[in-house]
C-alpha positions as CSV (number, residue, x, y, z in Angstrom):
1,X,11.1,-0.2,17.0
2,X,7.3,-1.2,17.6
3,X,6.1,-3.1,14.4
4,X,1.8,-2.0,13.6
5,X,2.1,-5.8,11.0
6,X,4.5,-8.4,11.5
7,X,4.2,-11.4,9.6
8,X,6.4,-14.9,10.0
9,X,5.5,-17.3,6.7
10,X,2.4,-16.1,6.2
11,X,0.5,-18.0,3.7
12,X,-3.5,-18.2,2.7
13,X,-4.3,-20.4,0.1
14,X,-8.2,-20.7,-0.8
15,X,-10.0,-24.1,-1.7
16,X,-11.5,-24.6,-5.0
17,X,-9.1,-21.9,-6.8
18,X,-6.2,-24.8,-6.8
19,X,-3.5,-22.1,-5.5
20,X,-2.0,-20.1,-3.2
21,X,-3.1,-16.4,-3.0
22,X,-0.3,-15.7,-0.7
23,X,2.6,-17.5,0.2
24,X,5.8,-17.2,2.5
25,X,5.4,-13.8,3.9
26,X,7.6,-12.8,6.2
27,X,7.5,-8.7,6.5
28,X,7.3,-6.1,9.7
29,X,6.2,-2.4,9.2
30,X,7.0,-0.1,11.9
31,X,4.5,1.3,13.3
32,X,3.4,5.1,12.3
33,X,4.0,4.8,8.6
34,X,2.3,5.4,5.3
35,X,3.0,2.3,3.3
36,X,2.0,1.7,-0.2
37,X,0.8,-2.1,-1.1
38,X,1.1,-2.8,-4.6
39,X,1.1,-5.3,-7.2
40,X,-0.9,-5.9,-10.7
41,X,-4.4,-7.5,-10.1
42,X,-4.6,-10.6,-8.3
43,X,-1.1,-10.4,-6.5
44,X,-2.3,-10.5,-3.0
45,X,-2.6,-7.4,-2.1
46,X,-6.5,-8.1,-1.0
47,X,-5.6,-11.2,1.1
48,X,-2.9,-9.7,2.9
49,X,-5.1,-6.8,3.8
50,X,-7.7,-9.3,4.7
51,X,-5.3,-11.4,6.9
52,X,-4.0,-8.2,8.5
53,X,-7.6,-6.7,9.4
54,X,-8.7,-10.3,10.8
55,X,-11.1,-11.0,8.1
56,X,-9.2,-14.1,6.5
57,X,-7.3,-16.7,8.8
58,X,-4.0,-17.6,7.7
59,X,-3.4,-21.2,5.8
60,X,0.2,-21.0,7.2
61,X,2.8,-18.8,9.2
62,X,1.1,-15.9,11.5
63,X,0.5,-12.5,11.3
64,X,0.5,-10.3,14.7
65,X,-1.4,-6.8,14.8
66,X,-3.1,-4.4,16.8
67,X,-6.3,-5.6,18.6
68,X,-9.5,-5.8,16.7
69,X,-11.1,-2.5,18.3
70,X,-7.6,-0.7,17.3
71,X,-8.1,-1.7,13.2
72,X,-10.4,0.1,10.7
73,X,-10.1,-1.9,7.7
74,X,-11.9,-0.3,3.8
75,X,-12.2,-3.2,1.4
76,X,-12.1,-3.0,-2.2
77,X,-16.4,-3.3,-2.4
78,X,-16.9,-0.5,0.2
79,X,-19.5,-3.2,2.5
80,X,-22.4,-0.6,3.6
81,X,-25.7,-0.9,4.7
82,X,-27.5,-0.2,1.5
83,X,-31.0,1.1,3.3
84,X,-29.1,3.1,5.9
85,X,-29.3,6.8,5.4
86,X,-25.8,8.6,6.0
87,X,-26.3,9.9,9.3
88,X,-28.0,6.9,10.6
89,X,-24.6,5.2,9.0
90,X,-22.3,7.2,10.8
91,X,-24.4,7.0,13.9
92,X,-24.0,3.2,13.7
93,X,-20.4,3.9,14.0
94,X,-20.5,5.8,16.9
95,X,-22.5,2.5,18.5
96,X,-20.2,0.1,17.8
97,X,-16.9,2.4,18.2
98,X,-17.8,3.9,21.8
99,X,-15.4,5.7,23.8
100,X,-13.4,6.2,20.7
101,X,-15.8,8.0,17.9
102,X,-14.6,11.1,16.8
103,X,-17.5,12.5,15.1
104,X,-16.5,15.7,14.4
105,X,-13.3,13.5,11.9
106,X,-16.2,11.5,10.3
107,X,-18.9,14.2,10.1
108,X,-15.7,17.0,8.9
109,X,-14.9,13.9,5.7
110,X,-19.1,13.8,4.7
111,X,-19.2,17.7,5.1
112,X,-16.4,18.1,2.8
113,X,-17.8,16.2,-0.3
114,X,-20.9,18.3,0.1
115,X,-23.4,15.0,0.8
116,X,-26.4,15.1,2.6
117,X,-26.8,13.0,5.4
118,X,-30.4,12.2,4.6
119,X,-29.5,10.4,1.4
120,X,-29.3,6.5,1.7
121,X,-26.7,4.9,0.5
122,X,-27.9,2.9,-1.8
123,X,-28.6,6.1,-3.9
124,X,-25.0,7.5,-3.6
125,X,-22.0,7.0,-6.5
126,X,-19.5,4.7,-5.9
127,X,-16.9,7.8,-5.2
128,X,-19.6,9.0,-2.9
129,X,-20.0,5.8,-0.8
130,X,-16.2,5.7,-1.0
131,X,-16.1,8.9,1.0
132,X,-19.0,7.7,3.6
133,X,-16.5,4.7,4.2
134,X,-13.5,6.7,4.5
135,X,-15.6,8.8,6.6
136,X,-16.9,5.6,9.4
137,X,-13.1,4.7,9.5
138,X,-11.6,7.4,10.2
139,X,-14.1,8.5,12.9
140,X,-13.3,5.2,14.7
141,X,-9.5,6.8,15.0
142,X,-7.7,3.6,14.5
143,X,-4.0,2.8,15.7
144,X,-3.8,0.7,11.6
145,X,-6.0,1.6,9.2
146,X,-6.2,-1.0,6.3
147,X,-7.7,0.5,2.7
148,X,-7.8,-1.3,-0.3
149,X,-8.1,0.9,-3.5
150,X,-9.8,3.0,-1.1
151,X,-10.0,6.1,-3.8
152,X,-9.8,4.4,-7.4
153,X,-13.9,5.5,-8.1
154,X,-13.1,9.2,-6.7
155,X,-12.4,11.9,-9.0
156,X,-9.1,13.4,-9.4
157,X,-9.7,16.8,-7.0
158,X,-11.6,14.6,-4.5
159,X,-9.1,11.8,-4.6
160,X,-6.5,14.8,-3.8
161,X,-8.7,16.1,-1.0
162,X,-9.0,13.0,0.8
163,X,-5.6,12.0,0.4
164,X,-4.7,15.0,2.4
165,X,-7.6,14.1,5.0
166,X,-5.3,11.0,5.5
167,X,-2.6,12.2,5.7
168,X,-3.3,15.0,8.0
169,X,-5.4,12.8,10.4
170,X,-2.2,9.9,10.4
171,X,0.4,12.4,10.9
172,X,-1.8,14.2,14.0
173,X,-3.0,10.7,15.5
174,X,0.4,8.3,14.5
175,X,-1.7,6.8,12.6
176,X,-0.2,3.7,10.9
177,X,-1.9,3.3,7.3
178,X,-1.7,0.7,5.0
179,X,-3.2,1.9,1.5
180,X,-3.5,-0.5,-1.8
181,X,-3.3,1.5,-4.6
182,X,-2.6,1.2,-8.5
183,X,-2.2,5.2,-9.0
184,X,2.0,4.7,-8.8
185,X,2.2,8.5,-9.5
186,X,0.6,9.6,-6.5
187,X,2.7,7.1,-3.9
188,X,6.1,8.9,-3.9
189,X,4.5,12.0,-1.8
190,X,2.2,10.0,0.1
191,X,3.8,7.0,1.5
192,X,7.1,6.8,3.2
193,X,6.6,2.7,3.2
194,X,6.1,0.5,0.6
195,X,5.6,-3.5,-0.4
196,X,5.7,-4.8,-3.9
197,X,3.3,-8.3,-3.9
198,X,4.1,-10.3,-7.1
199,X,2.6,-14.0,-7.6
200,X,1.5,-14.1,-4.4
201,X,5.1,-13.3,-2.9
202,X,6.1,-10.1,-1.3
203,X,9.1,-8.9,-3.7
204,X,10.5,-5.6,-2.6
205,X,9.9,-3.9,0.4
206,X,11.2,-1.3,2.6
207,X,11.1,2.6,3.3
208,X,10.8,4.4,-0.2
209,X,14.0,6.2,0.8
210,X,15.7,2.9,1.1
211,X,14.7,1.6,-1.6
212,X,15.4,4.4,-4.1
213,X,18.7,4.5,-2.6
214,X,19.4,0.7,-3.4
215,X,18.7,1.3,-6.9
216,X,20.8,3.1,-9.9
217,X,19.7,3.9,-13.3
218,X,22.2,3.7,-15.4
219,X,22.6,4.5,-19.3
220,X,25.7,3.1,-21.3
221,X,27.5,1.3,-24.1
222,X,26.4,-2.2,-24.8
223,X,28.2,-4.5,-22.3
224,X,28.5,-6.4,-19.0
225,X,27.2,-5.2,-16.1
226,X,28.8,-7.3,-13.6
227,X,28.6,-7.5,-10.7
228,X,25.9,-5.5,-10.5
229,X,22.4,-6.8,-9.9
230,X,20.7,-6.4,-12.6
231,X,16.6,-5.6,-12.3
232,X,15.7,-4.6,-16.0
233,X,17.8,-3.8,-19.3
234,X,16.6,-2.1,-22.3
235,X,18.8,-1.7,-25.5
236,X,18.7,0.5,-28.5
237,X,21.3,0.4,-30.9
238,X,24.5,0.4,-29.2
239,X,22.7,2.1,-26.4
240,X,21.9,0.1,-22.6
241,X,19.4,1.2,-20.4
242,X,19.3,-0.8,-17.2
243,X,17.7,-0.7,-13.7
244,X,20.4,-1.9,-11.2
245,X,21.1,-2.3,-7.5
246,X,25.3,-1.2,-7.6
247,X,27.6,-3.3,-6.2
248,X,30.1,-0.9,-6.4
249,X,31.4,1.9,-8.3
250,X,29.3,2.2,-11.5
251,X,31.0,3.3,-14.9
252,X,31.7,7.1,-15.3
253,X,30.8,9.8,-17.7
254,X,34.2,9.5,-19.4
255,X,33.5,5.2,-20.0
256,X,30.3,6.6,-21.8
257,X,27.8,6.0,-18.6
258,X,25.4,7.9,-17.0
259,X,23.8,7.2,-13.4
260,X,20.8,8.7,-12.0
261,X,18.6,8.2,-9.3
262,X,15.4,6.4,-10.4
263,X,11.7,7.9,-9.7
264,X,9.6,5.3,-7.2
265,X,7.6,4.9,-10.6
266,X,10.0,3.8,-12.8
267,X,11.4,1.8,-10.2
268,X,8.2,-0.1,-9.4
269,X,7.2,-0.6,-13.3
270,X,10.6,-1.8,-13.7
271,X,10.5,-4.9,-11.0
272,X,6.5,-5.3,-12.4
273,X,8.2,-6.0,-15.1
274,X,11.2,-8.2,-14.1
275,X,9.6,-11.1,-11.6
276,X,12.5,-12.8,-11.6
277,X,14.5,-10.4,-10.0
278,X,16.5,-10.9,-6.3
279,X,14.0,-10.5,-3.6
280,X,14.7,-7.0,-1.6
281,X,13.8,-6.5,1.8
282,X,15.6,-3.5,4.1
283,X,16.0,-3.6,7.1
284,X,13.1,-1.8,8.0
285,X,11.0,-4.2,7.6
286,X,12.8,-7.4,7.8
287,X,12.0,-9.9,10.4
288,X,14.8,-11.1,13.3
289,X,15.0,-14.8,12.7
C-alpha cells in the first residue's frame, strides 16, 4: 500500500530550547486517510507537521512525501497577507497553484461563511481568516493536506460545516489529510487514522479501528491483571477500573468482571494520562525495517 508520510528516525531538535521537539519517529500513513495528530501542547505535533509540509528540515532520520506542488499545509497562525483583500487572496492562489486551482472549491468554502471578498484580511476574525485559509488550500486540491488546529477559533456550527467540506472534498479527491486537533470528541467520526505524539515521541498509532480493537475496558474486583498490558487503573473501594490491551481471555461476568469496548476518547485520555505505557504501533502504519 502507497504511504502519503513515511518517516525513518525522524528527529528535529531546535537550538537555543536545549531539547528535542521530536525524536525517533519512525511511522507510515497510507495514503487516502483521515488521520488525527494529537498530543497535549508542546508534544510535536507542530514540528512533525512542519517536517512533513517541508517547512522544517529534519535534525535526524528522513521523512519522504509527496512533492512540494502536491502539499497544502494550514499552520497553527493561519500566515496571510494581511493588506490583501479576499478575492485578491484567493486570486494569488490561483497564480501560484496553476494548472491545478479549483476555484469554484475555494470560492464554494468563502461563499459558504457568508464573507465578502472585498474585505481585507486584516479586518476578518480569526474563525474568519481560518475559513479564507481553508478556503486557498483546498482550492490548490492537494494529494496531503497538512492542518494544524485548523478549526480551534471557528464556532461550533461552522467548525461542523467545514469539517464536512473536508471530508466531502478528501473522500471525492483521495485526498490524504492530516488534521491536529485537541477537540477528541469530534475525531472518532472524522478520522479513520490516528497518531498519539507524547514528549516528543510518537506513542500509539494506527487505524482507529485497530486501535479500539487492541484495547479492553475492563471493570472488576481488586486484583492482578496479569498478563495483560496494563494502560491505566483506577480503584474505588474494592472496585478496579483499568484500560488494558488483553493478552488473552479476560475475566467473566460470573469472576465479577466486565469488558467493554472503549470510546476513541477515553482511550486517548487514558494513554495522555499513562506516558509510560508500551509504545503501540499497528501494522498500518509501521515501517518494514
Amino acid at each position: 500500500m502507497t504511504a502519503a508520510i513515511e518517516a525513518h528516525g525522524l528527529g528535529r531538535r531546535f537550538r537555543g530550547s536545549g531539547g528535542w521537539a521530536l525524536r525517533d519517529c519512525s511511522l507510515r500513513l497510507p495514503t487516502g486517510r483521515i488521520c488525527a495528530l494529537v498530543g497535549p501542547n508542546g508534544a510535536g505535533k507542530s514540528t512533525l507537521l512542519s517536517l512533513a509540509a517541508g517547512v522544517l528540515r529534519p535534525t535526524e532520520g528522513t521523512i519522504r512525501t509527496p512533492a512540494r506542488e502536491e502539499i497544502a499545509y494550514v499552520a497553527q497562525d493561519k500566515p496571510l497577507y494581511p493588506q490583501l483583500t479576499i478575492a485578491e487572496t484567493l486570486r494569488m492562489g490561483a497564480h501560484l497553484n496553476p494548472g491545478r486551482w479549483d476555484a469554484d472549491a475555494a470560492g464554494a468554502v468563502v461563499e459558504a461563511g457568508g464573507l465578502d471578498p472585498a474585505r481585507r484580511v486584516r479586518a476578518l476574525s480569526g474563525g474568519q481568516r481560518s475559513r479564507v485559509a481553508l478556503a486557498l488550500a483546498l482550492g490548490k486540491r492537494p494529494s496531503l493536506l497538512l492542518l494544524d488546529e485548523p478549526l480551534s477559533d471557528v464556532d461550533p456550527l461552522a467548525r461542523r460545516e467545514l469539517m464536512g467540506t473536508l471530508l466531502a472534498a478528501a473522500g471525492e479527491h483521495g485526498t490524504t489529510v492530516v488534521m491536529a486537533s485537541h477537540i477528541l470528541s469530534e475525531l472518532e467520526d472524522a478520522c479513520d487514522h490516528l497518531f498519539l505524539i507524547d514528549g516528543g515521541r510518537v506513542r500509539l498509532g494506527g487505524s482507529v479501528d485497530d486501535l479500539l480493537d487492541a484495547h479492553t475496558l475492563v471493570t472488576g474486583p481488586v486484583g492482578d491483571l496479569n498478563p495483560h498490558t496494563v494502560v491505566t487503573t483506577r480503584t474505588t473501594g474494592r472496585q478496579l477500573t483499568a484500560l488494558i490491551r488483553p493478552q488473552g481471555p479476560v475475566g467473566t461476568a460470573t469472576d465479577g468482571w466486565q469488558a467493554v469496548a472503549p470510546t476513541l476518547e477515553e482511550l486517548l485520555l487514558a494513554h495522555l494520562r499513562a506516558p509510560e505505557a508500551p509504545l503501540l504501533l499497528t501494522s498500518s502504519v509501521e515501517v518494514a525495517v
